[in-house]
N, C-alpha and C positions, 0 to 999 in steps of 0.2 A: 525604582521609585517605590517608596514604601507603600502597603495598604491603607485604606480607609479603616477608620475602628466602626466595627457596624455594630459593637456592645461597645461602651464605654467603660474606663473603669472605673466609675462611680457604680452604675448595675452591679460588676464583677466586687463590687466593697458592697454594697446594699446586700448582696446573695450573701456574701463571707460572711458580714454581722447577723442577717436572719437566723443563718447556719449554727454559728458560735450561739444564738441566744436560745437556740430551739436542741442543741445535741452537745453542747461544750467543743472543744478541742479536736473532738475523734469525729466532727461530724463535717470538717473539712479536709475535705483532699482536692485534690483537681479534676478526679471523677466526677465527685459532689456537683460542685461547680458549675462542669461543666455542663451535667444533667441540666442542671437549676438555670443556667443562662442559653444555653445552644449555642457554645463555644465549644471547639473544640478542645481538649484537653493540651497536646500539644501546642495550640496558640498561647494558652493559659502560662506553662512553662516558659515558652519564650518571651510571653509581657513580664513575668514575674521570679524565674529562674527556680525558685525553689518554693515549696509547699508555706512552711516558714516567711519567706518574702512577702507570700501574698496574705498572709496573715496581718502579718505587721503591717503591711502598706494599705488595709483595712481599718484596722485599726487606728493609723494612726489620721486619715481621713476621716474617722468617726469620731476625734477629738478635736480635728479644725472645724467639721460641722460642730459641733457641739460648743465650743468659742465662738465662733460666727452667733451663733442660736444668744448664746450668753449673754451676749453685748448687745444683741436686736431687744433681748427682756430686758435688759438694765437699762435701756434708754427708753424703753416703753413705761416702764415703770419708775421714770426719775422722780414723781409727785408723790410717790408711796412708800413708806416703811419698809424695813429690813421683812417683816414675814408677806408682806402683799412680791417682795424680789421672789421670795425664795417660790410662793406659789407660781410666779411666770416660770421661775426656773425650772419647773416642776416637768414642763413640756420639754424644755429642752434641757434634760438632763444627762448627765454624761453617760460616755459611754463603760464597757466591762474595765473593771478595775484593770490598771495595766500589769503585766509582769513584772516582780520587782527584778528582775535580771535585765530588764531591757533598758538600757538608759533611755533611749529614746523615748521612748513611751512613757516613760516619769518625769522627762520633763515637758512632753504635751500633758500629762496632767496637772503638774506642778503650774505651769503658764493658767491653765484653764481655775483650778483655785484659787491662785491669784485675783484673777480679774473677780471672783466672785467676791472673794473674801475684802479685795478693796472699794469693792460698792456696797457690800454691809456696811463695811467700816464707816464710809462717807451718811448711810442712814442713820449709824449711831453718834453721828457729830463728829466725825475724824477723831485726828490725836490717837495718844497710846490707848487710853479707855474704849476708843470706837474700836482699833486695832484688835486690841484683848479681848472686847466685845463678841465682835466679828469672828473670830478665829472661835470662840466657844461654841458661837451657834454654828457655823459652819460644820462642825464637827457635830454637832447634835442632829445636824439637819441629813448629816450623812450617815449615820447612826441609826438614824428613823428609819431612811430607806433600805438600809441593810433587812432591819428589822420586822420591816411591817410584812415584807411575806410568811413570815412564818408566826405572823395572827399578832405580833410584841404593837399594839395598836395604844396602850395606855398613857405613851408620850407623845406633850403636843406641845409644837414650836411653840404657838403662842405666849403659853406660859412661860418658855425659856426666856423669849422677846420682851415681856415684861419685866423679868428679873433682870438681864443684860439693862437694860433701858434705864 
């Protein structure tokens, strides 16, 4: 009879993501990990087989949270304009870009823009215009966040929102 999980792996993805967003790539292992949850290392291996696995499978839990988060804003915010979505989104905004090697991981991203980019769309009136709308700011909006930690503060949605509009 198998054991009881006394970490879950959602903790064991919470530590991963902390990790990746505090040391990059080199700051998970299963040592790491292990330290961070009081798993044994070895368990660690056998839930996840490889170092890699457990990455991905971090990951890719940090984009279905992040979908779930998506769709709780866009229904929160059905009464409000494309830039009142994009500020809910703001909380629950996606997770590290994904590998572009990993398919997987590009199309939880892919899925996760979608759902964004067709609820802009539907604020800009549907249709191709809302479509083409949508798909600009989206891009702008992810653009900004790239940008604002390294002080590029002088672009604001707003204004895009106005011009799209």
């Amino acid at each position: 009879m198998p054991r009881t999980k006394l970490i879950s792996d959602d903790t064991v993805f919470a530590t991963v993501t902390t990790l990746l967003a505090q040391g990059g790539e080199k700051a998970v292992s299963f040592a790491t990990v292990a330290k961070a949850t009081g798993l044994a290392a070895p368990t660690l291996v056998q839930r996840f087989k490889t170092r890699d696995g457990m990455v991905k499978a971090a990951r890719i839990a940090a984009w279905e949270r992040a979908e779930v988060a998506a769709r709780a804003a866009i229904d929160a915010t059905a009464d409000k304009g494309p830039q009142g979505l994009l500020k809910a989104l703001e909380a629950a905004s996606a997770p590290h870009p994904p590998g572009a090697a990993d398919a997987d991981l590009m199309r939880c991203a892919a899925r996760w823009r979608a759902i964004v980019e067709s609820a802009l769309a539907l604020r800009f009136g549907g249709g191709e215009k809302g479509r083409e709308a949508a798909t600009l700011l989206f891009a702008a909006w992810q653009g900004q966040r790239a940008w604002q930690p390294a002080g590029g503060k002088g672009f604001r949605l707003k204004d895009a929102v106005r011009r799209l509009a």
